[in-house]
C-alpha positions in Angstrom: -9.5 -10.3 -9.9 -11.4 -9.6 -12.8 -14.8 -9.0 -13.3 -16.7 -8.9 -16.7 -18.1 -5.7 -16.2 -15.0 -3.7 -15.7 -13.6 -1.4 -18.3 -10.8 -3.2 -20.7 -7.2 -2.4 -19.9 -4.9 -1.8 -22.6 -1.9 -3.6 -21.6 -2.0 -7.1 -23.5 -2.8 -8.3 -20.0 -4.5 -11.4 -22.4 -1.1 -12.6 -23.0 0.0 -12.3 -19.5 -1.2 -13.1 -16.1 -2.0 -10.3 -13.9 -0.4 -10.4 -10.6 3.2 -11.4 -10.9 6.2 -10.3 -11.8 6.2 -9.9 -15.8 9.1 -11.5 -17.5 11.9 -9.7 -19.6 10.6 -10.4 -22.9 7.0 -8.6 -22.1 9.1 -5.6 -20.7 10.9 -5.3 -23.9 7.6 -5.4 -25.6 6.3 -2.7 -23.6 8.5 -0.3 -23.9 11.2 -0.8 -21.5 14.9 -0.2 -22.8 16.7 -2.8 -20.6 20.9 -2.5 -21.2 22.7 -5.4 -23.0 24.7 -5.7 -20.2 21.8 -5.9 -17.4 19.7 -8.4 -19.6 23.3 -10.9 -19.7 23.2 -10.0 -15.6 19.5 -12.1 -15.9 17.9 -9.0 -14.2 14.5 -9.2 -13.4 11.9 -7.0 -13.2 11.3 -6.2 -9.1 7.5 -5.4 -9.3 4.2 -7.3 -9.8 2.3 -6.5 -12.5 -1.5 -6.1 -11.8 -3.8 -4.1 -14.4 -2.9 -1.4 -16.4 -4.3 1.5 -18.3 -3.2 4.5 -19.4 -3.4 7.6 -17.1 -2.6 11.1 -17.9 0.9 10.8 -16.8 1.6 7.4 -18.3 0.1 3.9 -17.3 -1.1 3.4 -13.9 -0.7 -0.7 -12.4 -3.3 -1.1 -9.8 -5.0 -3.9 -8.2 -8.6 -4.2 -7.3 -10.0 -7.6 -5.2 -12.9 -8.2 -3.6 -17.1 -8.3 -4.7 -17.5 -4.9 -7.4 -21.2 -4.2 -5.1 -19.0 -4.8 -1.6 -17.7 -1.6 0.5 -15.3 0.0 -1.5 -11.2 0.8 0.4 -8.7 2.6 -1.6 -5.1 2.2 -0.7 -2.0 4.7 -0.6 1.6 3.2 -0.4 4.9 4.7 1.1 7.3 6.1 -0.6 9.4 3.4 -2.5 6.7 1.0 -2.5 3.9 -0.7 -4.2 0.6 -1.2 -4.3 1.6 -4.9 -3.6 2.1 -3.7 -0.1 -1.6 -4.1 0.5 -1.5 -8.2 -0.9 -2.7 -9.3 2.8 -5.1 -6.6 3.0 -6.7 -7.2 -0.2 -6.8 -11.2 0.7 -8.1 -10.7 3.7 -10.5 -7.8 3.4 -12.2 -9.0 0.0 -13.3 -12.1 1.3 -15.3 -10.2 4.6 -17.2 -7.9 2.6 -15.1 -5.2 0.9 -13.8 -4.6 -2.4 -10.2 -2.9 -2.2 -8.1 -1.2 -4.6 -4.3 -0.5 -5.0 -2.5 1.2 -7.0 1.3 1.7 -8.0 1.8 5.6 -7.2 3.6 7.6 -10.3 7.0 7.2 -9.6 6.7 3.9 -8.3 6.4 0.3 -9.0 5.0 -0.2 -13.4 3.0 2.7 -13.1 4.3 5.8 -15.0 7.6 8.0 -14.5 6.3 11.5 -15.5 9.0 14.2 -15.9 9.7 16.3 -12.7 8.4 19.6 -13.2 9.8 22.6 -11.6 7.2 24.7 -12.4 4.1 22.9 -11.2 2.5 20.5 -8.8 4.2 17.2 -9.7 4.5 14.3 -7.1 2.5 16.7 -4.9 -0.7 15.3 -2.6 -2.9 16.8 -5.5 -1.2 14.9 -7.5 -1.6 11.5 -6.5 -5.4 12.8 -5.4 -6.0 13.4 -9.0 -4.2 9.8 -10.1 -6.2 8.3 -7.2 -9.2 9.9 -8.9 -8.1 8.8 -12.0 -8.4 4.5 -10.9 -11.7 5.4 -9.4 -13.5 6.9 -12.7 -11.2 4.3 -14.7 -13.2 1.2 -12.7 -16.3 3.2 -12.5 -17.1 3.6 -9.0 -17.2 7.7 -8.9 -19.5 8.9 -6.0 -19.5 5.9 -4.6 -18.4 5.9 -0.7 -15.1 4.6 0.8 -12.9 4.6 3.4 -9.2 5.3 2.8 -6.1 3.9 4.6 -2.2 5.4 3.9 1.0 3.9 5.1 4.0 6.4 5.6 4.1 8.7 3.1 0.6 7.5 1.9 -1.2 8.5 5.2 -0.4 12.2 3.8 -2.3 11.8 0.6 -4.8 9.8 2.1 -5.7 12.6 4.3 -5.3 15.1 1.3 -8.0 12.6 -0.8 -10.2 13.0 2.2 -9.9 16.7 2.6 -10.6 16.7 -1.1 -13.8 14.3 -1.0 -14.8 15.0 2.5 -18.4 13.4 1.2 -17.0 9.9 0.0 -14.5 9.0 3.1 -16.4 7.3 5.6 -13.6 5.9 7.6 -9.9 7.1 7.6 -6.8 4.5 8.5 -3.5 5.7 8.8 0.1 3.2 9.5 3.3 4.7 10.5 2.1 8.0 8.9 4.2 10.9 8.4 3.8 14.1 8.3 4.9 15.1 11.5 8.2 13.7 11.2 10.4 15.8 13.8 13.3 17.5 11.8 13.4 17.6 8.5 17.4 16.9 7.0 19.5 19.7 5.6 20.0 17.8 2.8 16.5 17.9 2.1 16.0 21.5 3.2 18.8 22.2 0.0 17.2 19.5 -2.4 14.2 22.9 -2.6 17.0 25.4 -3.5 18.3 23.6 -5.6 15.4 21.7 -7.4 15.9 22.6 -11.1 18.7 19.8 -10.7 16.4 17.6 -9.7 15.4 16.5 -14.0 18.9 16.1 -14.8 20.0 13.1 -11.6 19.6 10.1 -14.0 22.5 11.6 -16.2 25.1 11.1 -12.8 24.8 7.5 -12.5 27.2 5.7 -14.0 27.3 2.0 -15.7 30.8 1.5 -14.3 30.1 2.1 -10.3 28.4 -1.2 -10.7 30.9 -2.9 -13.3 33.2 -5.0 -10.0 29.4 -5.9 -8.4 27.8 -7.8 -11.7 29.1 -9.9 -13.9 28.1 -10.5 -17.5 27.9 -14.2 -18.6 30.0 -14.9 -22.2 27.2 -16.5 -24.6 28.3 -20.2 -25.1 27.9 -19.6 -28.9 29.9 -16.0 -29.2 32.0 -15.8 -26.7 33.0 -12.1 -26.2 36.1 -10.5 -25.7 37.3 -8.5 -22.4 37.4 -5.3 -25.4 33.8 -6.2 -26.3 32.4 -7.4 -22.8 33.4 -3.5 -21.9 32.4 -1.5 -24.6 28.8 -3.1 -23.8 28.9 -2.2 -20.6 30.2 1.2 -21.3 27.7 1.8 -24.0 24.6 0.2 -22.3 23.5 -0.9 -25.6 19.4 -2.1 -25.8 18.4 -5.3 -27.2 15.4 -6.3 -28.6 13.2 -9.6 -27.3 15.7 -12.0 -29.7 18.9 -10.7 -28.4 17.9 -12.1 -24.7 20.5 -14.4 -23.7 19.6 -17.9 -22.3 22.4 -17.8 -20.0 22.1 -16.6 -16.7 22.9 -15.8 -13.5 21.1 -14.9 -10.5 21.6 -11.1 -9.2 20.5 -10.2 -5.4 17.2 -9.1 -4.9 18.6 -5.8 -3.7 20.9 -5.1 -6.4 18.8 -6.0 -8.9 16.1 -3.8 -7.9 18.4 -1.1 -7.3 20.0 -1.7 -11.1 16.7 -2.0 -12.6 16.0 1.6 -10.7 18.6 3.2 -12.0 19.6 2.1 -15.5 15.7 1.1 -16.9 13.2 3.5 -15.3 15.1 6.0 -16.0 13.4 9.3 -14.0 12.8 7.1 -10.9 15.9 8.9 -8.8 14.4 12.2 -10.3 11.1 11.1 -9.6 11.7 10.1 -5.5 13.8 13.3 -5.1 10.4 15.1 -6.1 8.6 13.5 -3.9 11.1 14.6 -1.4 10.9 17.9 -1.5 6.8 17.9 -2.8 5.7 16.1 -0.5 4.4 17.6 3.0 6.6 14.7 5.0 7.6 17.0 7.2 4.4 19.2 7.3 1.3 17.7 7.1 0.4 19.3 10.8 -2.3 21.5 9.3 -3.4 18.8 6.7 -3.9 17.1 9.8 -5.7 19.1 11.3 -8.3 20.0 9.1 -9.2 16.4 8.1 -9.1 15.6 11.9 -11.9 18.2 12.8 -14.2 16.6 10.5 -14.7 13.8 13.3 -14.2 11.3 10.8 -13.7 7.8 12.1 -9.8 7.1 12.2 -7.4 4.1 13.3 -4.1 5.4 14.1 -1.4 3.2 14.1 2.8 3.2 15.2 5.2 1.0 16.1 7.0 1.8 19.4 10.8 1.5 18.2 9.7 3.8 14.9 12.7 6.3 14.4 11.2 7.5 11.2 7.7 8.5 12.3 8.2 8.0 15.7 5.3 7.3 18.4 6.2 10.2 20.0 4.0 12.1 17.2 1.0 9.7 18.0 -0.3 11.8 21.2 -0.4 15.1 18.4 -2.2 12.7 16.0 -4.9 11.5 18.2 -5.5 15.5 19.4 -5.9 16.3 15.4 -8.1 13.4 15.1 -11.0 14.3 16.9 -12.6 10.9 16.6 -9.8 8.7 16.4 -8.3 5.4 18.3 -4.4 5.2 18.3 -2.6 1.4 19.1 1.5 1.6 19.8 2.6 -2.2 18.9 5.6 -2.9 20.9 8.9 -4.5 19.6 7.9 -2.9 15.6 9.2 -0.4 13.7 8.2 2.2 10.6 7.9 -1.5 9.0 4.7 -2.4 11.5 2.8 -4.0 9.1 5.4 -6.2 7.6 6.4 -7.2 10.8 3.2 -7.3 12.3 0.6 -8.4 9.7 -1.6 -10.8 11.6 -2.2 -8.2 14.7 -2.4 -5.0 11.7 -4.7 -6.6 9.6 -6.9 -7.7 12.1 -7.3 -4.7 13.7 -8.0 -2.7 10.5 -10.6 -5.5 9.4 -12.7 -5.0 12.9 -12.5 -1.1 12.8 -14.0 -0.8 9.3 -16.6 -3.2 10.6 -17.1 0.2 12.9 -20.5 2.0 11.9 -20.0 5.1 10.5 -20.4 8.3 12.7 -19.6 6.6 16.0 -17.6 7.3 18.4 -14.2 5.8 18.1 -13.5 5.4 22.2 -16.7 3.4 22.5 -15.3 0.9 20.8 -11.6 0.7 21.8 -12.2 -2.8 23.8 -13.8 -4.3 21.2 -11.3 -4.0 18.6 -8.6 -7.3 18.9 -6.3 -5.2 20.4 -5.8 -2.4 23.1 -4.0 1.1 22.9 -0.3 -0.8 23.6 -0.8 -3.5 21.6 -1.6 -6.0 23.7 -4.6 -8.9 22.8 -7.9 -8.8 24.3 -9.4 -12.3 24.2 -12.9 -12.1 22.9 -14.3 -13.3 26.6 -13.0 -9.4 27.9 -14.1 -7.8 24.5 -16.6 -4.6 25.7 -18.8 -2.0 23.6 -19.1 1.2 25.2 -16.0 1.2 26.9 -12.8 2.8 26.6 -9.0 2.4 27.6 -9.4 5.9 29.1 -13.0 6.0 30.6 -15.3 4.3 32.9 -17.7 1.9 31.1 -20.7 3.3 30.0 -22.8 1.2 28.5 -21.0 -2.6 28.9 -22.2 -5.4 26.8 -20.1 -8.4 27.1 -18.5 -10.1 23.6 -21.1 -12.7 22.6 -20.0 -16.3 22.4 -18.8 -18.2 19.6 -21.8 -20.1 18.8 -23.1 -21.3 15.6 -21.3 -20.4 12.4 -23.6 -21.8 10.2 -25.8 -19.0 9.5 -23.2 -17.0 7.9 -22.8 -16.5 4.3 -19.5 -17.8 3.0 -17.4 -15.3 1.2 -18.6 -16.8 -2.5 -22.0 -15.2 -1.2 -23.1 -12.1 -2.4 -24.0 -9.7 0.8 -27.8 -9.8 1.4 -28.5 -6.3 1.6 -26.2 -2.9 1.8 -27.7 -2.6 5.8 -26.5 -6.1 7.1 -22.2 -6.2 8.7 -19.7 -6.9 5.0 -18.2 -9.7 7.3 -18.1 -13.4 6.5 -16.8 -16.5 8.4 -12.8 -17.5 6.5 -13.9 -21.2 6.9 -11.9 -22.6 3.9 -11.3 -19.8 2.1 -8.1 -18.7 4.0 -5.6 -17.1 1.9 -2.5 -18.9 1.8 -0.5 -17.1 4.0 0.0 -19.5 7.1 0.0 -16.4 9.6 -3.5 -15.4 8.3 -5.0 -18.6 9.3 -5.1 -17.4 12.6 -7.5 -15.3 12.2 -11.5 -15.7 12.4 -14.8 -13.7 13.0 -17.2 -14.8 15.5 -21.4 -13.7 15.4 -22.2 -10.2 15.4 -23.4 -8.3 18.0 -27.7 -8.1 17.2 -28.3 -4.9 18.0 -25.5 -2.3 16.2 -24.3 -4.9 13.8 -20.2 -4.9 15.0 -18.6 -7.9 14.1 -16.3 -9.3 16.6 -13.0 -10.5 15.2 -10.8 -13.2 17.1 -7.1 -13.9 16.2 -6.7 -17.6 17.2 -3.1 -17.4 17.3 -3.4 -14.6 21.0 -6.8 -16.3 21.7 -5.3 -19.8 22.5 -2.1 -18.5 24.1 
């Protein structure tokens, strides 16, 4: 989404249209030395291309949806992600009152691959505090207040953002987070011994471990020779935007990713290995900790069959958390909210409709669903009340009613005191699962919108 008032990014993004997957010819053009022989193996580029401008460690992508006066989220992806992680947030959220931003982390996705740095703080929580710090003054929105929410590895730094601007976060979400991940592997315990390696890993790939999985199409007007078909692939000769061949074939979207990985962004092996042994994966206990005690508003939320962050680190969590809610979906893994969206989404969309500096038990009932997972149809939704206590203070789930008196997400908000959520109506994003999903009236008196998935609610 663009908006006129936004700074100018400097990536010819006139020529091209922001949010898909660039073609070959404007990688070329940007910079990217593509391999004959991967450009006659039709490889694509993996990753959507959003905005871009240039950050102190090379460009930053990033992604920002939703009305530039609406409550601001800022996103953190895991590790090997992108910010296109957040789509369905961004769809969903932006038209219910909130503007949210993603970004491609360095290392990741079309953002930058800085060199690792043995000596310093690179791929470090500071460092993707400072890039994160770097999106917000790019779009102009320092100062302004936001609430945060990290999945996996991006829980970590968006705890470390919030240590760092404990006056901006207002709310704090965190999905699948490590950082308490149980034993850390010997292999990665070594990776820190022997880290002054790390700069040198893109020089121990080779071409030829790929040379029986990809084949390289013959043009139809020069056909090559065995002798010259492997001398390209040996030499992984560049090409410029003319020498693109028209013939193609079609390469896995596994492979190709995993090609494009290692033999065009260079630094990426160099760049995860970093982030492997920089990043407090295995050690954000203390991090934790500190953030927790500031009784922050936080969602915490696992899947039950998670063997990479598993559950069992969600009863430490909530006791770090002072003022947090945990949910354990059943039948989901570290992947909860690709396999989950509708019942992830949902949930996050009526906990940042929370008002700041509550308590996070009193509202446990009223959120779409309870501490297992399960859906609470909007007849049994409760404020006051939690899955662990006795009801203090119950006030049933208002009715449907009237939808009328809403303002339709092409509204602006009336005033910074009334609840950011709108009705969907027709303004559903296209995913089909999504549909499912509406808000009812508010609640008068503290201004909590109530937020029914149709898809439990008629089951």
């Amino acid at each position: 989404m663009s908006d006129s008032n936004e700074p100018n990014d400097v990536d010819g993004t006139s020529s091209f249209e922001a949010g898909t997957e660039p073609s070959i010819e404007w990688c070329l053009e940007n910079g990217y030395k593509i391999p004959k022989w991967l450009l006659k193996c039709n490889i694509k580029c993996p990753y959507v291309k959003g905005r871009i401008f240039n950050g102190k460690y090379g460009p930053i992508n990033y992604s920002v949806v939703g009305d530039p006066s609406a409550s601001l989220v800022l996103t953190f992806h895991g590790y090997n992600a992108t910010h296109t992680t957040f789509s369905i947030y961004q769809s969903v959220l932006s038209k219910n009152g909130f503007r949210v931003i993603s970004f491609d982390l360095y290392g990741h996705g079309l953002s930058g691959y800085p060199k690792y740095k043995v000596f310093g703080n690179t791929f470090s929580s500071k460092y993707y505090v400072d890039q994160a710090d770097e999106v917000i003054d790019h779009l102009g929105y320092t100062g302004r207040k936001l609430s945060v929410i990290g999945m996996s590895m991006g829980a970590c730094i968006a705890a470390s953002y919030c240590e760092t601007h404990p006056d901006l976060v207002e709310k704090i979400i965190l999905i699948s987070p490590a950082g308490l991940i149980p034993k850390k592997p010997m292999r990665v315990v070594f990776l820190k011994y022997i880290q002054c390696c790390i700069p040198c890993t893109p020089l121990c790939v080779s071409k030829c471990c790929f040379s029986g999985r990809v084949t390289t199409p013959k043009s139809k007007s020069n056909r090559e020779s065995p002798e010259s078909s492997q001398e390209s692939l040996e030499t992984g000769e560049c090409v410029s935007v003319d020498e693109v061949s028209g013939e193609s074939t079609e390469l896995n979207p596994m492979l190709n990713r995993m090609l494009w990985t290692l033999f065009v962004t260079r630094r990426a092996i160099s760049n995860l290995l970093g982030i492997v042994n920089r990043m407090p994966l295995w050690s954000s206990r203390e991090l934790y900790r500190r953030v927790g005690g500031m009784g922050k508003l936080t969602l915490i939320l696992f899947g039950d069959s998670d063997t990479l962050t598993p559950p069992e680190c969600a009863d430490e969590l909530s006791r770090l958390f002072t003022n947090s809610h945990t949910i354990i979906f059943s039948n989901s893994d570290h992947l909860l909210s690709f396999k989950k969206p509708l019942q992830v989404v949902s949930t996050c969309l009526s906990f940042l409709g929370i008002p700041n500096q509550e308590n996070a038990q009193n509202y446990t009932r009223w959120l779409p669903f309870d501490c297992n997972g399960v859906y609470i149809p909007k007849s049994r939704r409760e404020l006051g009340h939690s899955d662990e206590t006795e009801l203090t203070h119950n006030v049933s789930a208002p009715s449907l009613g009237s939808l009328t008196n809403h303002a339709l997400p092409d509204e602006p908000p009336k005033s910074s005191t009334t609840s950011p959520f709108k009705i969907f109506r027709d303004y559903l994003p296209p995913d089909r699962t999504i549909k499912q999903l509406s808000l009812t009236e508010e609640y008068p008196r503290k201004k909590v919108p109530l937020v029914v998935v149709k898809q439990f609610e008629n089951s």
